[in-house]
N, CA, C and O atoms as a Maestro MAE file, in Angstrom:
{
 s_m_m2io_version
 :::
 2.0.0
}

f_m_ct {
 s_m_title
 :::
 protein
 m_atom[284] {
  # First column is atom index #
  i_m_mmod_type
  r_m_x_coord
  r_m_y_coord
  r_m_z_coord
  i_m_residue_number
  s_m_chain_name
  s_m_pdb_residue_name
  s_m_pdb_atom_name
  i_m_atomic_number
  :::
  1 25 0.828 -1.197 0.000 1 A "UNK " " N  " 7
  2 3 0.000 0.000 0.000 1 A "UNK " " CA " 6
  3 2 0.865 1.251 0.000 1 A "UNK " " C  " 6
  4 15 1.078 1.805 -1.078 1 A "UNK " " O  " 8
  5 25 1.339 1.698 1.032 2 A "UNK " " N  " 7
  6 3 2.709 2.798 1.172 2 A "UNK " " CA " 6
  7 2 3.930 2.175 0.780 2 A "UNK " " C  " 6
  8 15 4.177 1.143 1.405 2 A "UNK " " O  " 8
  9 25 4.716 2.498 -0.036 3 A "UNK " " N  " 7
  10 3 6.119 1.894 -0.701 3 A "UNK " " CA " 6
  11 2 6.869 2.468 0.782 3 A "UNK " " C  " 6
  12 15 7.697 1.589 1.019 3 A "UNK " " O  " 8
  13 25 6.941 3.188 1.538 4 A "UNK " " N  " 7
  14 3 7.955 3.800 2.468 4 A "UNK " " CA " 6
  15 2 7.898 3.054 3.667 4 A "UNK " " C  " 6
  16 15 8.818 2.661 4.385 4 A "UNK " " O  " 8
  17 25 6.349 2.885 3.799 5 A "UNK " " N  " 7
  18 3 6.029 2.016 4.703 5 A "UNK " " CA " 6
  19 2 6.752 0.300 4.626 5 A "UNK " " C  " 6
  20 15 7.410 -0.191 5.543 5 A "UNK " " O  " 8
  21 25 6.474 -0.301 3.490 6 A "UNK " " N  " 7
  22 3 7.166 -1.277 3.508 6 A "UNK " " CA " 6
  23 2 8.579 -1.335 3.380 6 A "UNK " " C  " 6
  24 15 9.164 -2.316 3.841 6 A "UNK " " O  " 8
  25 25 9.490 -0.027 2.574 7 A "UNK " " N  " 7
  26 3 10.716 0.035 3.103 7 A "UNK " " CA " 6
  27 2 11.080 -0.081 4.179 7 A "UNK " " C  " 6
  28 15 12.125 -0.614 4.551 7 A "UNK " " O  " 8
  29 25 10.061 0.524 4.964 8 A "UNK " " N  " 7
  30 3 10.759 0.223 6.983 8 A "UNK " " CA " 6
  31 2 10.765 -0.640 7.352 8 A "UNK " " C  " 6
  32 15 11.724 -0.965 8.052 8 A "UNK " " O  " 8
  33 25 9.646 -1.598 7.099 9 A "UNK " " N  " 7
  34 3 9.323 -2.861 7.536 9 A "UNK " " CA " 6
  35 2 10.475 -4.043 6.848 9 A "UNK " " C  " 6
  36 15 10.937 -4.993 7.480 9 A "UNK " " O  " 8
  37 25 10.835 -3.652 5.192 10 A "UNK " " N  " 7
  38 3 11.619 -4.515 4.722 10 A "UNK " " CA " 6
  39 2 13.400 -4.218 5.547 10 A "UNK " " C  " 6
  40 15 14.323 -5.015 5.716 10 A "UNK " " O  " 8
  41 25 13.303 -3.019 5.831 11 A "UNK " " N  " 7
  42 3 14.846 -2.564 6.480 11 A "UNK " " CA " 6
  43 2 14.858 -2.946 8.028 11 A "UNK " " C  " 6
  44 15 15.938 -3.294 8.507 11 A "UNK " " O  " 8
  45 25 13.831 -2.907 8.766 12 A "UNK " " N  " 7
  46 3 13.747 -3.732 10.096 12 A "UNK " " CA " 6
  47 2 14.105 -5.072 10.291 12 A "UNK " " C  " 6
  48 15 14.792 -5.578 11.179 12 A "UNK " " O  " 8
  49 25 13.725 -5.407 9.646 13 A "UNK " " N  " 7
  50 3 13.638 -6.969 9.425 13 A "UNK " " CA " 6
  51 2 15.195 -7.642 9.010 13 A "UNK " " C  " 6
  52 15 15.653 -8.706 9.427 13 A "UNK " " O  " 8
  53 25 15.753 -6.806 8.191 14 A "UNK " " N  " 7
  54 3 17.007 -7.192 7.771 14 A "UNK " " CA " 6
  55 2 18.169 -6.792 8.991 14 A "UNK " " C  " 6
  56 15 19.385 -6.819 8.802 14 A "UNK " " O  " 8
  57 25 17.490 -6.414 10.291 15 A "UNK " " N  " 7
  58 3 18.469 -6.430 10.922 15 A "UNK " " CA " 6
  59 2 18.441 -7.817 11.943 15 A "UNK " " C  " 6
  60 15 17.325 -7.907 12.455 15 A "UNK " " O  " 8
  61 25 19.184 -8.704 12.291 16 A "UNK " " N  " 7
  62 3 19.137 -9.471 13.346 16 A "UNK " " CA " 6
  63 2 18.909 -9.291 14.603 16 A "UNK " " C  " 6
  64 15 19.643 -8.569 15.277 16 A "UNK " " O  " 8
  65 25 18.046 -9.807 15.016 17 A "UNK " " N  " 7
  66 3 17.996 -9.217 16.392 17 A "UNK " " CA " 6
  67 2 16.599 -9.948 16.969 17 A "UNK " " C  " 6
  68 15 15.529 -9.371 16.775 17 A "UNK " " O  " 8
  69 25 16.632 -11.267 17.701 18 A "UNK " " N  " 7
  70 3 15.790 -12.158 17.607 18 A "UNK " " CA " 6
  71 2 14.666 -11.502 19.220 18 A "UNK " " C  " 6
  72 15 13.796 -12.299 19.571 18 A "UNK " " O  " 8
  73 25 14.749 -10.396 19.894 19 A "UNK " " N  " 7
  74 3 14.017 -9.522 20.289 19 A "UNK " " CA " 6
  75 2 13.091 -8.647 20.240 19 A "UNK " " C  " 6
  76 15 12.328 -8.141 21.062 19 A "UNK " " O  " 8
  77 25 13.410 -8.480 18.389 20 A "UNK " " N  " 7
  78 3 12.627 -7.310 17.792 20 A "UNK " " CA " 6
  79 2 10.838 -8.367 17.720 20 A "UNK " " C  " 6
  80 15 10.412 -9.520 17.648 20 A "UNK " " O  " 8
  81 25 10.336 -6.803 17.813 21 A "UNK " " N  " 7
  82 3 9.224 -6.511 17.267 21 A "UNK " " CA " 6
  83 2 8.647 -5.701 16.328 21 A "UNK " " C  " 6
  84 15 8.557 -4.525 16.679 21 A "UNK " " O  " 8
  85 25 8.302 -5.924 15.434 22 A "UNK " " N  " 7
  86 3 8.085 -5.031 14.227 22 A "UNK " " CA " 6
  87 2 6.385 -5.091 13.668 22 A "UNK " " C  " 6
  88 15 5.696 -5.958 13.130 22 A "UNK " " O  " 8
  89 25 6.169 -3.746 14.096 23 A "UNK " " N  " 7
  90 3 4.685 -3.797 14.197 23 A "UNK " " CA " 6
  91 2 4.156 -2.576 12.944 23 A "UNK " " C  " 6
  92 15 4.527 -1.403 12.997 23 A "UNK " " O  " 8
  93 25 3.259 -3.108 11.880 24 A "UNK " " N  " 7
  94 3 3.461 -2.067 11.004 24 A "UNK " " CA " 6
  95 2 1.396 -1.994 10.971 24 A "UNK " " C  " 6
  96 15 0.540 -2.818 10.650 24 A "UNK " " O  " 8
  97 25 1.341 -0.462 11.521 25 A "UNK " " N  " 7
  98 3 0.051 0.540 11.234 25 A "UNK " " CA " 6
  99 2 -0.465 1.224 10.727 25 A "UNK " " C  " 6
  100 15 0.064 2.252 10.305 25 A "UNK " " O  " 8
  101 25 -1.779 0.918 10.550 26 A "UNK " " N  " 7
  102 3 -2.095 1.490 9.144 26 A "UNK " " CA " 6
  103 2 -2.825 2.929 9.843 26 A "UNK " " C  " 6
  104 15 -3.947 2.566 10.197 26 A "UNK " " O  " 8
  105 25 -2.661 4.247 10.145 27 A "UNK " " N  " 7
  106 3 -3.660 4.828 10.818 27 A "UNK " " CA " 6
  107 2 -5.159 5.065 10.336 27 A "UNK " " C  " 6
  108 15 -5.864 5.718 11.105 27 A "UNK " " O  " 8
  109 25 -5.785 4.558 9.022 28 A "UNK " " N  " 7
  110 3 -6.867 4.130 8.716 28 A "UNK " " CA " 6
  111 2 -7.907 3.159 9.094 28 A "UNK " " C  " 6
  112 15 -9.132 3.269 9.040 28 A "UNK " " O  " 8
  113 25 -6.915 1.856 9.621 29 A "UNK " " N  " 7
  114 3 -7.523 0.638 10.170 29 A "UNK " " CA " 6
  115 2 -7.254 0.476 11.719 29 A "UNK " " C  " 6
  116 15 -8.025 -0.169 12.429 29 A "UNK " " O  " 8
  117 25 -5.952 1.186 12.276 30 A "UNK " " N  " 7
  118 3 -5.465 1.439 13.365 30 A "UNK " " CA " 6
  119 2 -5.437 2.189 14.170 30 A "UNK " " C  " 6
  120 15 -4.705 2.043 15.150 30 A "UNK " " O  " 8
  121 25 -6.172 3.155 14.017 31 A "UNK " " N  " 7
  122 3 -6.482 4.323 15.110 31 A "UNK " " CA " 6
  123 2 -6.263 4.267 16.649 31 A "UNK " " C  " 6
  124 15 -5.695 4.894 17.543 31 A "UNK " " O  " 8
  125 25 -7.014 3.193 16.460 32 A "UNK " " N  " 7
  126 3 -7.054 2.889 18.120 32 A "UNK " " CA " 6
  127 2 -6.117 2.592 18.768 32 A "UNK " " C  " 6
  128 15 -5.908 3.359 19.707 32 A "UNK " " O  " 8
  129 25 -5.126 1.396 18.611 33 A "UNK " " N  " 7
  130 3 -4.062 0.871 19.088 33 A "UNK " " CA " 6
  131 2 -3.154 2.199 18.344 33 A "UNK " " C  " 6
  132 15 -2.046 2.037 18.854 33 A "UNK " " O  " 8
  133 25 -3.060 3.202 17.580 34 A "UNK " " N  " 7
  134 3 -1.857 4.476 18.067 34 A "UNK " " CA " 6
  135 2 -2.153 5.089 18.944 34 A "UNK " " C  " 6
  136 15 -1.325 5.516 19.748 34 A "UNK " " O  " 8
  137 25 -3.566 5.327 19.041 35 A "UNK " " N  " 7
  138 3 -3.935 6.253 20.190 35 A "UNK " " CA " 6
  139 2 -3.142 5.399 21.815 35 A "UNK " " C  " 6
  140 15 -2.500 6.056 22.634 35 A "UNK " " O  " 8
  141 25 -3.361 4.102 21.930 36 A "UNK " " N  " 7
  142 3 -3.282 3.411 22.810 36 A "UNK " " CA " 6
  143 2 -1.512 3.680 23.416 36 A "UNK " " C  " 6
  144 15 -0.986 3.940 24.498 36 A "UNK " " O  " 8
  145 25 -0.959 3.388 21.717 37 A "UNK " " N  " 7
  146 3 0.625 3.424 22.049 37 A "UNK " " CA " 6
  147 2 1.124 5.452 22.115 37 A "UNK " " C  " 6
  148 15 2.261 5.918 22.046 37 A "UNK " " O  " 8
  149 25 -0.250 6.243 22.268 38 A "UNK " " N  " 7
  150 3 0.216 7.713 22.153 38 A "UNK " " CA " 6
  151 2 1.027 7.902 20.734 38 A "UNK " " C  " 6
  152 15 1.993 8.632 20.958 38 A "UNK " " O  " 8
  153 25 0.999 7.673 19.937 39 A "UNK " " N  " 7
  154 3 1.940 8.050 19.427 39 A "UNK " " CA " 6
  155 2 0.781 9.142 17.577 39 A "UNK " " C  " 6
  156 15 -0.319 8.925 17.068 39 A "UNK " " O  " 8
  157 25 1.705 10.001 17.330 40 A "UNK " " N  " 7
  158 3 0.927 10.691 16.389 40 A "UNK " " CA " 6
  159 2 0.135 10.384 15.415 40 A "UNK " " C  " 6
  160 15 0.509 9.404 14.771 40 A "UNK " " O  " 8
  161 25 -0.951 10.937 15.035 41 A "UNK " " N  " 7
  162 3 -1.467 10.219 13.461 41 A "UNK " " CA " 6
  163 2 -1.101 11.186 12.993 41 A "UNK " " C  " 6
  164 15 -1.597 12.208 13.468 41 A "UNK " " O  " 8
  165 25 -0.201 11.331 11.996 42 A "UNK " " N  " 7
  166 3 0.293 12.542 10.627 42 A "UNK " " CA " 6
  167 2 0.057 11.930 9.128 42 A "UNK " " C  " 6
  168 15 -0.270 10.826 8.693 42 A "UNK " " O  " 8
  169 25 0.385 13.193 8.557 43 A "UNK " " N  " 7
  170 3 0.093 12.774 7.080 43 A "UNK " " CA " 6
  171 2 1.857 12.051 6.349 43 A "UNK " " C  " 6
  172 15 2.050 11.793 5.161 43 A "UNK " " O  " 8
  173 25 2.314 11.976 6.855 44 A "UNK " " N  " 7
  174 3 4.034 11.092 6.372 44 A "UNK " " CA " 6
  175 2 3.763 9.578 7.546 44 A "UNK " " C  " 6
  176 15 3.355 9.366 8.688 44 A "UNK " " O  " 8
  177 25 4.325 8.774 6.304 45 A "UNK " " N  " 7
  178 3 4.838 7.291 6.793 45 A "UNK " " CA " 6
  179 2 5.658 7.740 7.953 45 A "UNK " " C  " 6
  180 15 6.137 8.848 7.709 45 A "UNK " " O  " 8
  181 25 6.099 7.142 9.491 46 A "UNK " " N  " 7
  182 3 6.658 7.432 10.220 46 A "UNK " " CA " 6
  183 2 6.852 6.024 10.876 46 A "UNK " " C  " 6
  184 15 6.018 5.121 10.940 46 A "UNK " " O  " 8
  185 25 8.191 6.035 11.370 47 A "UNK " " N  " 7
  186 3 8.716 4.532 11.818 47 A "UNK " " CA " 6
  187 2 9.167 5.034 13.398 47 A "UNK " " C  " 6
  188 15 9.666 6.159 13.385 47 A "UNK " " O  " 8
  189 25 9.063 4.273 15.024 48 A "UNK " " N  " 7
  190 3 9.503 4.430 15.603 48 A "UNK " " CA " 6
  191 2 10.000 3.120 15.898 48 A "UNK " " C  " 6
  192 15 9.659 2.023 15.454 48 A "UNK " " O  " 8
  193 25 11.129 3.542 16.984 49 A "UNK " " N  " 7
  194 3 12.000 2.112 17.605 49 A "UNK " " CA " 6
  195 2 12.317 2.581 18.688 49 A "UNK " " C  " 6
  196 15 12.826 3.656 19.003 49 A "UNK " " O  " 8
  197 25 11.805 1.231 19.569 50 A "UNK " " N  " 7
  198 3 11.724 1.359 21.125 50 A "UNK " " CA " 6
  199 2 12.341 0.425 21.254 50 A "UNK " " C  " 6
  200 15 12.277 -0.686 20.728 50 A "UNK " " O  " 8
  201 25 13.419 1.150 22.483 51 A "UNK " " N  " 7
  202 3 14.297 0.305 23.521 51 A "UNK " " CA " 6
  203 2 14.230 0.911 24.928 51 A "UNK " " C  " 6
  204 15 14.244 2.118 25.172 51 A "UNK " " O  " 8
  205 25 14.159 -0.047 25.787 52 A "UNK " " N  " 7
  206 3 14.217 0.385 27.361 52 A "UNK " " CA " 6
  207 2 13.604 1.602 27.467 52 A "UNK " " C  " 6
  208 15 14.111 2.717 27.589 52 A "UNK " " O  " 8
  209 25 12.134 1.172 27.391 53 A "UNK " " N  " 7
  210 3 11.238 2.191 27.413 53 A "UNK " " CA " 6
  211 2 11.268 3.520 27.024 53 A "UNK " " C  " 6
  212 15 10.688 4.367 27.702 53 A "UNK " " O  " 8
  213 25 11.931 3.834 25.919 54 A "UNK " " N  " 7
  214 3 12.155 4.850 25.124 54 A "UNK " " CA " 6
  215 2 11.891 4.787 23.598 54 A "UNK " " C  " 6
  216 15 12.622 3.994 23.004 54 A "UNK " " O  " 8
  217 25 10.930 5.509 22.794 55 A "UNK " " N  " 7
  218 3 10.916 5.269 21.650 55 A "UNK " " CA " 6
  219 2 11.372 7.008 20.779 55 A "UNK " " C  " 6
  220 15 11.089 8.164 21.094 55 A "UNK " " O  " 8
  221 25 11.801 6.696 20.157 56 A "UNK " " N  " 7
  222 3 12.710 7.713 18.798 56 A "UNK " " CA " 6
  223 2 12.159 7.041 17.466 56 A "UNK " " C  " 6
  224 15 12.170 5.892 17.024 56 A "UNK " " O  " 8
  225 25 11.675 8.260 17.023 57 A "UNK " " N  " 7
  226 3 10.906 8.705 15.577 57 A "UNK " " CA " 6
  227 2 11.601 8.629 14.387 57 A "UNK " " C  " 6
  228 15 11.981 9.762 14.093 57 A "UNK " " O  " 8
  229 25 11.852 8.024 13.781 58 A "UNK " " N  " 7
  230 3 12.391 7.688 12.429 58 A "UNK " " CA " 6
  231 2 12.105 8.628 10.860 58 A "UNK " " C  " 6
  232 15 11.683 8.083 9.840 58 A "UNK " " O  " 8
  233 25 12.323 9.600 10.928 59 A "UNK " " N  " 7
  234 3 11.707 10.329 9.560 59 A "UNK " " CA " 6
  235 2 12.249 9.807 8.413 59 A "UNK " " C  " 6
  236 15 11.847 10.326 7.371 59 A "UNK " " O  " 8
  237 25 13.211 8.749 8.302 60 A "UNK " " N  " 7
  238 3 13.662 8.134 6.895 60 A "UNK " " CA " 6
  239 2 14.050 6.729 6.951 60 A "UNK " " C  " 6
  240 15 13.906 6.125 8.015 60 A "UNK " " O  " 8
  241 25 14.569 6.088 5.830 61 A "UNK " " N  " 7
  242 3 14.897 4.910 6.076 61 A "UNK " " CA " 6
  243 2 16.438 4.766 6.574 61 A "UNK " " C  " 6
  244 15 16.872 3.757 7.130 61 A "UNK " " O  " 8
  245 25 17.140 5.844 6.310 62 A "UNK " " N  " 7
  246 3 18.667 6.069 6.825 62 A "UNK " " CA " 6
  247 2 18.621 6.081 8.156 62 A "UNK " " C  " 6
  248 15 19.370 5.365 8.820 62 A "UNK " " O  " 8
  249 25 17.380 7.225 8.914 63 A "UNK " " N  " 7
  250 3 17.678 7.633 10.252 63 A "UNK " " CA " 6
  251 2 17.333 5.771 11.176 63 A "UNK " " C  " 6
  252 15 17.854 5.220 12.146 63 A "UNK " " O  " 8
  253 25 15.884 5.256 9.921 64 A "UNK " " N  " 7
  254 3 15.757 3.724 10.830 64 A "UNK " " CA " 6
  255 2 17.181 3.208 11.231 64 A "UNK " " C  " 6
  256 15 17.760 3.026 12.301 64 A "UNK " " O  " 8
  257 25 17.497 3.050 9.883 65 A "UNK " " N  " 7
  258 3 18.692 1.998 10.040 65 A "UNK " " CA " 6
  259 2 19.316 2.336 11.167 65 A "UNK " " C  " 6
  260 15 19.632 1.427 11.934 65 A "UNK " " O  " 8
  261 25 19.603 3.615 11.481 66 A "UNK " " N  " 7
  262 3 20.922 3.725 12.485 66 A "UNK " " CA " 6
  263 2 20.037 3.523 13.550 66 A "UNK " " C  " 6
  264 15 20.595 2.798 14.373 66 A "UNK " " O  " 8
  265 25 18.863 3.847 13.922 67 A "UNK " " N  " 7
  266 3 18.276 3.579 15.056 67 A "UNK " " CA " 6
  267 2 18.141 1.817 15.633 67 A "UNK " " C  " 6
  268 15 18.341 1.236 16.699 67 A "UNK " " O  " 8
  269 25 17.655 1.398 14.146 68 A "UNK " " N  " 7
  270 3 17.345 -0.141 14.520 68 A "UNK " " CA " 6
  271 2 18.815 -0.753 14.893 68 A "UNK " " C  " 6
  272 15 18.991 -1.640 15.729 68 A "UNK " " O  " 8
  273 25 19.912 -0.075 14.067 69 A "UNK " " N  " 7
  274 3 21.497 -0.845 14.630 69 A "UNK " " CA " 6
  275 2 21.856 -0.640 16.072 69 A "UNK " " C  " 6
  276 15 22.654 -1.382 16.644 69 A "UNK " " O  " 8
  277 25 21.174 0.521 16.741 70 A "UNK " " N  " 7
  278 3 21.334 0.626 18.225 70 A "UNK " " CA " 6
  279 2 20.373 -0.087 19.130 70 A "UNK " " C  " 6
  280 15 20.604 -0.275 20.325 70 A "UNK " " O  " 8
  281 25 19.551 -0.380 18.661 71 A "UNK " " N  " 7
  282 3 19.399 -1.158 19.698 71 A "UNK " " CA " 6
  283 2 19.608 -2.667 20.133 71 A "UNK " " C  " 6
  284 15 19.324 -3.024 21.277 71 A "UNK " " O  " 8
  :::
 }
 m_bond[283] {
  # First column is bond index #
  i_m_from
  i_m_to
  i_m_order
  :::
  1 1 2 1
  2 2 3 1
  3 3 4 2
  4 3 5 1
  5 5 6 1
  6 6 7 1
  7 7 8 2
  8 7 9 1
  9 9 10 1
  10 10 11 1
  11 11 12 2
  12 11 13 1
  13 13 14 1
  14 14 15 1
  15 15 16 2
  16 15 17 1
  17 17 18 1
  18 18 19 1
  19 19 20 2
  20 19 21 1
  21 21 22 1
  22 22 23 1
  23 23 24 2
  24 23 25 1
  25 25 26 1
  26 26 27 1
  27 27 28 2
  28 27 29 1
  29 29 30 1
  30 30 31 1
  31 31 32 2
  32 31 33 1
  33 33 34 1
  34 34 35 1
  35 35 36 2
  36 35 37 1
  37 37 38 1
  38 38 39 1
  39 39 40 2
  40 39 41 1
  41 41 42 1
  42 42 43 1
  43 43 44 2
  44 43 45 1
  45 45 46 1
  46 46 47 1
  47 47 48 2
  48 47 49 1
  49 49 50 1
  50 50 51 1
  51 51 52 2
  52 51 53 1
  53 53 54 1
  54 54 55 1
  55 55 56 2
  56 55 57 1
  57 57 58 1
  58 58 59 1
  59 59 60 2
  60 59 61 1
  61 61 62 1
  62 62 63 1
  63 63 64 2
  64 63 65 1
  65 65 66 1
  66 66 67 1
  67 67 68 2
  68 67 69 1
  69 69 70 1
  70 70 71 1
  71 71 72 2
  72 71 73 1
  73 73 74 1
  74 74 75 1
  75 75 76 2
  76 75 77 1
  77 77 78 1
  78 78 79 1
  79 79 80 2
  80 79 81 1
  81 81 82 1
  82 82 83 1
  83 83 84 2
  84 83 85 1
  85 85 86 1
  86 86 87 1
  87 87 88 2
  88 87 89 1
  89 89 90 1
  90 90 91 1
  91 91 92 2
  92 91 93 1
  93 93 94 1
  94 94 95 1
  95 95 96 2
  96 95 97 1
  97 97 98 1
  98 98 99 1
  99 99 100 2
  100 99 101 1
  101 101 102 1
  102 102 103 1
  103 103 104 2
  104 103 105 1
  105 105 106 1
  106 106 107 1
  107 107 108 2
  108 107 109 1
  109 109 110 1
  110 110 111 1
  111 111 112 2
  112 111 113 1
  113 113 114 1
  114 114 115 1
  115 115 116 2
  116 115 117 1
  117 117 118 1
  118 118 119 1
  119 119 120 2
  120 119 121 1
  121 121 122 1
  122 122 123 1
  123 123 124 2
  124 123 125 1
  125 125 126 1
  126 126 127 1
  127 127 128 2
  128 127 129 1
  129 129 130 1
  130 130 131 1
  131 131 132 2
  132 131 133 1
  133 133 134 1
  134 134 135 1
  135 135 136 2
  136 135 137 1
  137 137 138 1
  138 138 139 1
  139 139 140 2
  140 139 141 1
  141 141 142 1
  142 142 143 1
  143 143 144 2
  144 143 145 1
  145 145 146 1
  146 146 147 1
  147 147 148 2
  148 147 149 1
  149 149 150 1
  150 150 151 1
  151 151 152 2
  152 151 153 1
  153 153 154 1
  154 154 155 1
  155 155 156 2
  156 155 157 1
  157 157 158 1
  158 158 159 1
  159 159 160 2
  160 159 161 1
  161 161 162 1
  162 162 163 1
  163 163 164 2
  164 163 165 1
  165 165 166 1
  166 166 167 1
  167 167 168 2
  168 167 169 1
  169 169 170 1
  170 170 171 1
  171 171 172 2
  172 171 173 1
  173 173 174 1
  174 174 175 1
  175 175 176 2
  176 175 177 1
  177 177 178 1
  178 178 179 1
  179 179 180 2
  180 179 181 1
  181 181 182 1
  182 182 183 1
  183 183 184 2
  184 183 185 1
  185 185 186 1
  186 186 187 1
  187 187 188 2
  188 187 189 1
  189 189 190 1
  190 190 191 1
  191 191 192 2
  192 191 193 1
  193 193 194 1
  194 194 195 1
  195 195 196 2
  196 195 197 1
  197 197 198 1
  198 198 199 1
  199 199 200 2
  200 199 201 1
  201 201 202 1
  202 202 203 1
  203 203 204 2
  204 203 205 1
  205 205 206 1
  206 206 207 1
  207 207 208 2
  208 207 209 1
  209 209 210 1
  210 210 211 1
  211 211 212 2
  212 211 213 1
  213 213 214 1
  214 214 215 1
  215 215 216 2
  216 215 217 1
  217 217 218 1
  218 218 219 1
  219 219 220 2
  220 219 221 1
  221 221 222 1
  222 222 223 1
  223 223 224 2
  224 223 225 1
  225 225 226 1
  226 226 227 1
  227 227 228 2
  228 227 229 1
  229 229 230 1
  230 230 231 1
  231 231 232 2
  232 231 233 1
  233 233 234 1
  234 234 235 1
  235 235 236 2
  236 235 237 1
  237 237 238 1
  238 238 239 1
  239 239 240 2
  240 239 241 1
  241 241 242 1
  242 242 243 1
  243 243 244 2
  244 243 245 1
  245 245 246 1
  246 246 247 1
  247 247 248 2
  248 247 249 1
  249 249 250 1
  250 250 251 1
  251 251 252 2
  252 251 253 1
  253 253 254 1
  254 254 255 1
  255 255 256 2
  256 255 257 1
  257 257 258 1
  258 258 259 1
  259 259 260 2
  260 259 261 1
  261 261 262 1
  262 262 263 1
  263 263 264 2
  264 263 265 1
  265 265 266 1
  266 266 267 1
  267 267 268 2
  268 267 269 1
  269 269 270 1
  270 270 271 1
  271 271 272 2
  272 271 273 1
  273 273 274 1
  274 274 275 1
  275 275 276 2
  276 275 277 1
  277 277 278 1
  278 278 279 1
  279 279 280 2
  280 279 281 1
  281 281 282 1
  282 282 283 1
  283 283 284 2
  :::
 }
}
């Protein structure tokens, strides 16, 4: 559906890390569970990654990568 969207999801995934969770929302069908996790409904694809109860906002697939390599 979103090409950017599945870039994140395809670039998450390619990292190892048998911890992860990779949860991909549609805010059309998902409203509820963002509201639940607080997190924004905007008009841009947006990726976050949470570690030790901290999550950081992803505005690209570059900024994912370095995020998903830290944790």
């Amino acid at each position: 559906k979103d090409f950017l969207a599945q870039k994140f999801a395809k670039q998450t995934l390619g990292v190892y890390n048998p911890l992860r969770t990779v949860e991909v929302l549609d805010p059309e069908v998902d409203r509820q569970r963002l509201n639940i996790l607080k997190y924004p409904i905007g008009e841009r694809t947006t990726a976050y990654v949470c570690a030790a109860g901290k999550c950081t906002q992803a505005e690209n697939a570059t900024d994912l990568l370095k995020l998903v390599g830290q944790v």
